[in-house]
C-alpha positions in Angstrom: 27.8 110.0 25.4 29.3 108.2 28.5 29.9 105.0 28.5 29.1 102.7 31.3 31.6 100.9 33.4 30.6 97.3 31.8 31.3 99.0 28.2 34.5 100.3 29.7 35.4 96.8 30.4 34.6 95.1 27.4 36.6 97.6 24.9 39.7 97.6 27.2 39.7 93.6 27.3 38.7 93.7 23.3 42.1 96.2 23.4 44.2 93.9 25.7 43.5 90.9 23.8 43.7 92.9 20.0 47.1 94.7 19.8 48.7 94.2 23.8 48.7 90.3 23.8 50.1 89.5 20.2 52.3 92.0 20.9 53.6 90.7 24.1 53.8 87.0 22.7 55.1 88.3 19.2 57.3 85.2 17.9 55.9 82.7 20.9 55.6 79.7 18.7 59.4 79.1 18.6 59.8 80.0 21.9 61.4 77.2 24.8 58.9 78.6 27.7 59.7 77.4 31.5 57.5 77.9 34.5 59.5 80.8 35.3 58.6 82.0 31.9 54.9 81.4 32.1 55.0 82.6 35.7 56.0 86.5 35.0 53.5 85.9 31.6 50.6 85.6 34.2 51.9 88.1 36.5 51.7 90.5 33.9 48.3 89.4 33.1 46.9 89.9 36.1 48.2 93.5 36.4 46.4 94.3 33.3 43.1 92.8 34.7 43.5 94.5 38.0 43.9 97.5 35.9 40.9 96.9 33.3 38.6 95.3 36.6 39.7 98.1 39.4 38.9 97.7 43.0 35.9 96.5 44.2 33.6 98.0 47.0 32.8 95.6 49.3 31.0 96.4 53.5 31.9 100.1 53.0 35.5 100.0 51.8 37.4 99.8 48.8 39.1 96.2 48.2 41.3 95.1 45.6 40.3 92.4 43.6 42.1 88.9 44.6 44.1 86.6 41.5 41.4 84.2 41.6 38.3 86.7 41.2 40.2 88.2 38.1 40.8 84.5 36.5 37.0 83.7 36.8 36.5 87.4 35.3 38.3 86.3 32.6 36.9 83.0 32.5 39.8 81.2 32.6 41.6 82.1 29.6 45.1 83.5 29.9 47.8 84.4 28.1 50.1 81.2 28.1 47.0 79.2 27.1 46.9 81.0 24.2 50.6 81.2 23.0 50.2 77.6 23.6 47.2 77.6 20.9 49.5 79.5 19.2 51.9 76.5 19.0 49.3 74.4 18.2 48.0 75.9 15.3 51.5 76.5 13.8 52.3 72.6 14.3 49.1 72.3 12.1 50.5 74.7 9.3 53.8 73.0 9.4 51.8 69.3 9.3 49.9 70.9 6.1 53.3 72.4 4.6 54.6 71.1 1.4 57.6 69.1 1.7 60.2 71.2 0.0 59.5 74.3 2.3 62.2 75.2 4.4 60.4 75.0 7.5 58.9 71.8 6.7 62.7 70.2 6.0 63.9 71.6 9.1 61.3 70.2 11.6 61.5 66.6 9.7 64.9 66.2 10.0 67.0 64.1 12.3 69.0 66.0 14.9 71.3 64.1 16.1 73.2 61.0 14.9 72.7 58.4 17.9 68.9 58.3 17.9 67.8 55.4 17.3 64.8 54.6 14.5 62.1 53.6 17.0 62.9 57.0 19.3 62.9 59.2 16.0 59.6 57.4 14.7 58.1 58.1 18.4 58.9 61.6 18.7 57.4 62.3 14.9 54.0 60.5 16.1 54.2 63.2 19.4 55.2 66.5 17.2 52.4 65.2 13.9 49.2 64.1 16.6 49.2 60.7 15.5 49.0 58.0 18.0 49.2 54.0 17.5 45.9 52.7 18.1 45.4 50.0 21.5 46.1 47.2 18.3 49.1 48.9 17.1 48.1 48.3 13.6 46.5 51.5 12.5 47.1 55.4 13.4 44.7 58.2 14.1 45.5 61.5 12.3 44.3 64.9 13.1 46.7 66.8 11.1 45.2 67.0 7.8 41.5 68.0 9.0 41.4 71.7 9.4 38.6 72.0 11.6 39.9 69.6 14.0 42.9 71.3 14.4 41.0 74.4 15.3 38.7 72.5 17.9 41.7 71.7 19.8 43.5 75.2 19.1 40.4 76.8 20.9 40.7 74.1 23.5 44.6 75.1 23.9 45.1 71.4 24.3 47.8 69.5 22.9 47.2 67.5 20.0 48.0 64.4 21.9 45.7 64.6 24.4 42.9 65.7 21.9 42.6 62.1 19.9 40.8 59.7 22.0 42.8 57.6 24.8 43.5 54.3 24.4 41.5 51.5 26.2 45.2 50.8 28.8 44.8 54.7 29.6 40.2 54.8 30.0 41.3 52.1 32.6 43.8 54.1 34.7 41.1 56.9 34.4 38.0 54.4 35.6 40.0 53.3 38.6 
C-alpha cells in the first residue's frame, strides 16, 4: 500500500514533533535562551520542514519553498514557542509543589542580600502569575487552577500577560 504524499507529511511532522523535538529541547525549562539561541532553534526548524514539505512546482519548474510558506504550513507553531510552554507549565508544577521540595525551596529563596522587600515581593508576583489588581487591594491567581495553566501553556503565553490587563494598560491599548 503506498501512501500518499499528504499521509507522508502528516507522519513525518507527527515524527518531528514525537521523538526529534523533545529531544532537541531535552532540559529547555532551565535553560537562559538569547535571540541567538532561539535564532539557530528556528533555523533548524525550518530545515526539517523544507525537508518534510520538499520543493514545490510552480510555472514549470521546481521551487523551493520560502521561510514564510513553511511557517503558515506549520501554522505558526514552532519550536521555541513550545519550549517556552514548556517553561510555563513547569512554573505551574513548581507553583503546585509542596513547600519542603527541594525545587520549591530553591526557586523561593532570596538570591542576593541587597534586594530590597518591595523588589523581592515584585519579582515573586512576575515568576507565581499574580498581579495587583488596578485598586491594589486584591491579587489575581492563576497558579492553583490546573486548567488555566494549561489554556495559557497551549497559548505559549506568559502567565503575565494571560490574566486580564489592568484598566491604566486597556487605556494605552484604546489609544
Amino acid at each position: 500500500m503506498e501512501l500518499t504524499f499528504h499521509e507522508k507529511v502528516v507522519m513525518h511532522i507527527l515524527l518531528y514533533n514525537t521523538p526529534i523535538r523533545p529531544l532537541v529541547a531535552y532540559g529547555a525549562e532551565t535553560w537562559t535562551m538569547k535571540k541567538k539561541e532561539e535564532q539557530i532553534l528556528l533555523i533548524f526548524e525550518i530545515k526539517i520542514f523544507r525537508r518534510i514539505y520538499g520543493p514545490k512546482y510552480e510555472d514549470g519548474e521546481w521551487k523551493s519553498r520560502s521561510n514564510r510558506e513553511l511557517e503558515e504550513m506549520s501554522k505558526g507553531e514552532n519550536i521555541v514557542k513550545w519550549i517556552k510552554g514548556q517553561r510555563i507549565s513547569w512554573l505551574g508544577h513548581l507553583e503546585r509543589m509542596k513547600e519542603d521540595r527541594m525545587p520549591k525551596k530553591i526557586f523561593d529563596q532570596r538570591i542576593g542580600r541587597n534586594e530590597t522587600k518591595r523588589k523581592t515581593q515584585k519579582r515573586m508576583e512576575r515568576r507565581s502569575g499574580k498581579r495587583s489588581s488596578s485598586a491594589g487591594s486584591e491579587k489575581m491567581e492563576i497558579d492553583g487552577d490546573r486548567a488555566k495553566w494549561r489554556d495559557i501553556v497551549r497559548q505559549g503565553q506568559s502567565p503575565q500577560r494571560a490574566v486580564a490587563p489592568t484598566e491604566e494598560e486597556e487605556e494605552v491599548v484604546m489609544n
